[in-house]
KEVO-225908 format. One line per 2 residues: number of its first residue (from 1); their letters; for each residue x negated, y negated, z of C-alpha. Coordinates in Angstrom, 3 decimals. Each point is the difference from the previous one (the first is absolute). Layout:
// KEVO-225908
NUM) a) X,Y,Z ~ ... $
// end
This chain:
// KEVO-225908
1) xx) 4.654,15.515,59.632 ~ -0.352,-3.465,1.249 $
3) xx) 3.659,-2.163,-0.117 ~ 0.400,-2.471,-2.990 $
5) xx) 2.353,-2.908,-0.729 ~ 3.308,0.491,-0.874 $
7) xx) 0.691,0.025,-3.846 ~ 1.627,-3.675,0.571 $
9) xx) -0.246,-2.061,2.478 ~ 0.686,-3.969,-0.198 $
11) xx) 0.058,-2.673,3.136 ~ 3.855,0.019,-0.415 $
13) xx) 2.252,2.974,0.140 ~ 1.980,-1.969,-2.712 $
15) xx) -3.195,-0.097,-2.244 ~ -0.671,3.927,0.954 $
17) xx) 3.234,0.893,-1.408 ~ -0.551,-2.151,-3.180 $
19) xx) -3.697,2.143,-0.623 ~ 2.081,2.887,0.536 $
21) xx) 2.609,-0.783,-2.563 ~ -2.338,-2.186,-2.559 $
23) xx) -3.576,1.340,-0.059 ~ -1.520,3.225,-0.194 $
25) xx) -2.039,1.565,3.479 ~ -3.685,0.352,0.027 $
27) xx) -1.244,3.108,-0.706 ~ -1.228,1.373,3.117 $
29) xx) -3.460,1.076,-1.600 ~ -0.860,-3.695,-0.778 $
31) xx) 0.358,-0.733,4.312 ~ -1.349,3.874,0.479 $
33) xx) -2.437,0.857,-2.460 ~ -0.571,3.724,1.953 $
35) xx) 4.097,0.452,-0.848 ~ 0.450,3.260,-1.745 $
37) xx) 1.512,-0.590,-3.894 ~ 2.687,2.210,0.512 $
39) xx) 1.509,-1.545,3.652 ~ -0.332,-3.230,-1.882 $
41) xx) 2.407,1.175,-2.465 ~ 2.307,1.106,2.229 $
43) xx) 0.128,-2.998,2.001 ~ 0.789,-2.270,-3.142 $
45) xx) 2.623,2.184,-0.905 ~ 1.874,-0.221,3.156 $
47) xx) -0.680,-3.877,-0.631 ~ 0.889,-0.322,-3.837 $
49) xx) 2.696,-2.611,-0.579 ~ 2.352,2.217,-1.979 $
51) xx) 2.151,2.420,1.792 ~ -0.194,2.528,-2.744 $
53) xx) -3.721,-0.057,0.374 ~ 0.054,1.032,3.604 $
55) xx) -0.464,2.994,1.861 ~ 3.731,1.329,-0.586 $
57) xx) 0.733,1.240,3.637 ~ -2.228,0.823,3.079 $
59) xx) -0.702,3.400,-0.644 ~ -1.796,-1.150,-3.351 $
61) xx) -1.988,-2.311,1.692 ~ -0.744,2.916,2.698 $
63) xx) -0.815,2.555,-2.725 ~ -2.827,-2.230,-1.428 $
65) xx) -1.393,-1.053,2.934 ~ -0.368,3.869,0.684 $
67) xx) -1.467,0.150,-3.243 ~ -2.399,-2.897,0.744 $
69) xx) -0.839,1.679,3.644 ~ -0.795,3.755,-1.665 $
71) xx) -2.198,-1.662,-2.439 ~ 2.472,0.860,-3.267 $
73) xx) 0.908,-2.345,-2.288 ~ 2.601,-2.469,0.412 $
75) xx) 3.393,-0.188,-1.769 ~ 0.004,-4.596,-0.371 $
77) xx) -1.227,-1.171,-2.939 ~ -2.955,-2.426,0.423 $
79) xx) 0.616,-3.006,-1.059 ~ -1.563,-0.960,-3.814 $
81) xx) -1.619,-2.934,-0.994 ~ 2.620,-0.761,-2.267 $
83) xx) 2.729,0.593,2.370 ~ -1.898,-2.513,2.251 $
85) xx) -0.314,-2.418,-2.585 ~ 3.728,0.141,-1.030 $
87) xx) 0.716,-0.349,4.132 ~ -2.469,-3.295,-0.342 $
89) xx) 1.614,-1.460,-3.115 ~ 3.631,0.617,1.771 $
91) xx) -1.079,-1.939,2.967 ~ -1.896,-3.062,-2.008 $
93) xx) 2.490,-0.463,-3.155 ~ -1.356,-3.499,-0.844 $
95) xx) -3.627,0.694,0.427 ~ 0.349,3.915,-2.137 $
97) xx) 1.982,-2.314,-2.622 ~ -2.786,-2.551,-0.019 $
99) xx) -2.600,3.110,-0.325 ~ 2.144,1.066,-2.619 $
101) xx) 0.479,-2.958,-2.106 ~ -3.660,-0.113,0.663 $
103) xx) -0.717,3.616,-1.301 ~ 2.148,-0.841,-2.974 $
105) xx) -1.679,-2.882,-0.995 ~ -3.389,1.484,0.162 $
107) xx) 1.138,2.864,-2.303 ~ 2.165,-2.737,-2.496 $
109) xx) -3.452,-2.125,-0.012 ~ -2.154,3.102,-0.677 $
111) xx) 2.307,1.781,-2.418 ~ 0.171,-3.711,-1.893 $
113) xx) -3.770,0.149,0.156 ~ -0.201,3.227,-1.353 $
115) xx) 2.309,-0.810,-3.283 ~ -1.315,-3.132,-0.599 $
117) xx) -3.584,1.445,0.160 ~ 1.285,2.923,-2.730 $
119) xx) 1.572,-2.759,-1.863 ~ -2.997,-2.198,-0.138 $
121) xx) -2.687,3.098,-0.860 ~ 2.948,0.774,-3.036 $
123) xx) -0.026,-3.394,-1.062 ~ -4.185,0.265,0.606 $
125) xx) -0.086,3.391,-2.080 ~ 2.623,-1.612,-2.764 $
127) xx) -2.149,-2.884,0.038 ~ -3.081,2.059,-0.981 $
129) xx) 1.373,2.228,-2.095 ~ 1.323,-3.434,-1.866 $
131) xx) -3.821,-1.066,-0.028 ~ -1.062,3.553,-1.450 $
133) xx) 2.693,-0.696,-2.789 ~ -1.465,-3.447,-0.712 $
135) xx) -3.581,1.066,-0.175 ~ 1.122,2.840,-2.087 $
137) xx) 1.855,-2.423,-2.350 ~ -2.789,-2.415,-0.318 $
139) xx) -2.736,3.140,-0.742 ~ 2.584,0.953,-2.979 $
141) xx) 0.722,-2.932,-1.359 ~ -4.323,-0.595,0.336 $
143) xx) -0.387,3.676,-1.770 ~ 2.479,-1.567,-2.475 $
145) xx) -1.742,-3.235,-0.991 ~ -3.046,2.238,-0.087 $
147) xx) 2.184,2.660,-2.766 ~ 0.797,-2.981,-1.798 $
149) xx) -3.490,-1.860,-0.135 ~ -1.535,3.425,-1.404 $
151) xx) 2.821,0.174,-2.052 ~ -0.533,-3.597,-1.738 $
153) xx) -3.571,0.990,0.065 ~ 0.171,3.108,-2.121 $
155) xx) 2.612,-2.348,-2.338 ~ -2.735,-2.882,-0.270 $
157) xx) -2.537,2.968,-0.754 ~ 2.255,1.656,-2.733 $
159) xx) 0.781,-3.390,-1.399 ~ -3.518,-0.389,-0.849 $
161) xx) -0.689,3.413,-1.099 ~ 2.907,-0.871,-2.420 $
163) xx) -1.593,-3.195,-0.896 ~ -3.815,1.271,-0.609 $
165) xx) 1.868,2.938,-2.082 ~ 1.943,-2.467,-2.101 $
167) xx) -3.086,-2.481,-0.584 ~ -2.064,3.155,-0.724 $
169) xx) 3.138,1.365,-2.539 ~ -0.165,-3.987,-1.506 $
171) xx) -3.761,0.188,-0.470 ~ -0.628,2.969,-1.385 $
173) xx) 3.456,-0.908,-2.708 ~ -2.040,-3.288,-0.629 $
175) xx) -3.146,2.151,-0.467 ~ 1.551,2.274,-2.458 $
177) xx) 1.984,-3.250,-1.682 ~ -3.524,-1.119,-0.438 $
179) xx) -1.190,3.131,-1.295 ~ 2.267,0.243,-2.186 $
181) xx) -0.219,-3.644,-1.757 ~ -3.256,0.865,-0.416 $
183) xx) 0.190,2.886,-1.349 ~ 2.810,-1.669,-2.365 $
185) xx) -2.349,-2.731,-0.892 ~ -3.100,2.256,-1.294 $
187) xx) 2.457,1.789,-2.212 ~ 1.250,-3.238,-1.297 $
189) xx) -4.197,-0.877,-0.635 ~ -0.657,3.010,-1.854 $
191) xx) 3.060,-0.485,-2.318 ~ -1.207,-3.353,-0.593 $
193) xx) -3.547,1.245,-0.707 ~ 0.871,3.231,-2.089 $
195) xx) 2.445,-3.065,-2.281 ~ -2.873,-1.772,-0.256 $
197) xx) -2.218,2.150,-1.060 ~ 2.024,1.415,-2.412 $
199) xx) 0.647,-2.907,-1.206 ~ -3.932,-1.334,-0.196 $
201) xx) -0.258,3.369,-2.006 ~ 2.553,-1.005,-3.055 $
// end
């Protein structure tokens, strides 16, 4: 296997020593693409920046190297995405706070969004459901005027019904009125006639 660059390396020793204290080494994978997984993980173990995420002693470090070498798997822990990530933010405070304040805005903006949307389709759905009432009002109080109209109709109608009855009842009382005057009046005539005849006969 071909020799690679050192995990840091600066033009100053003073600026070596600050990439080993400050930033985290290159996995060897991204310089050697043909790097097993496993020996990568091992080598950025032995180079993680917290002593409790080390190799404890030598022998570990031996043990999973033999591991590595008869093709078993290795004790270390790759290194997560996450755990990465966390590294990343540790190392950039101001620009992961940025991102952050970034990330939280987006959400605040969307989840704003998102009420005032279900606000605006409940004021939408009130609104129609306001309209419905209206246009439900107006067709009742039209089917009203329209109860009422028939109504004063069939009071107009009866009215005259009443009315025809009542000149009918008045005619047919002046009728018999007459009927009887006359009938009054050719009694009185044949009195009169029988008195004088009677008396034309004495």
């Amino acid at each position: 296997m071909p020799d690679g660059p050192p995990p840091f390396k600066a033009a100053q020793a003073m600026d070596t020593l600050l990439q080993v204290l400050s930033e985290e080494p290159v996995p060897p994978r991204r310089l050697q693409p043909n790097v097993p997984a496993d020996l990568e993980t091992i080598c950025l173990k032995c180079l993680h920046k917290e002593p409790g995420k080390r190799y404890a002693s030598a022998a570990a470090l031996a043990e999973d190297l033999e591991r590595f070498g008869s093709g078993r798997p290795v004790r270390a822990r790759p290194v997560g995405r996450l755990e990465r990530g966390w590294r990343w933010c540790k190392r950039n405070p101001a620009i992961s706070g940025l991102l952050a304040a970034v990330v939280l805005l987006l959400v605040s903006g969307t989840t704003v969004s998102a009420v005032f949307a279900v606000l605006a389709g409940q004021r939408a759905e009130q609104a129609e459901l306001a309209k419905e009432g209206e246009k439900e009002k107006a067709a009742e109080a039209v089917r009203e005027a329209n109860r009422a109209r028939t109504q004063e109709t069939r009071a107009n109608n009866n009215a005259r019904e009443e009315a025809k009855q009542r000149k009918r009842a008045e005619d047919e009382e002046t009728i018999a009125k007459g009927r009887l005057y006359a009938s009054r009046l050719s009694l009185v005539q044949r009195y009169l006639f029988s008195a004088l005849v009677a008396a034309l006969s004495t």
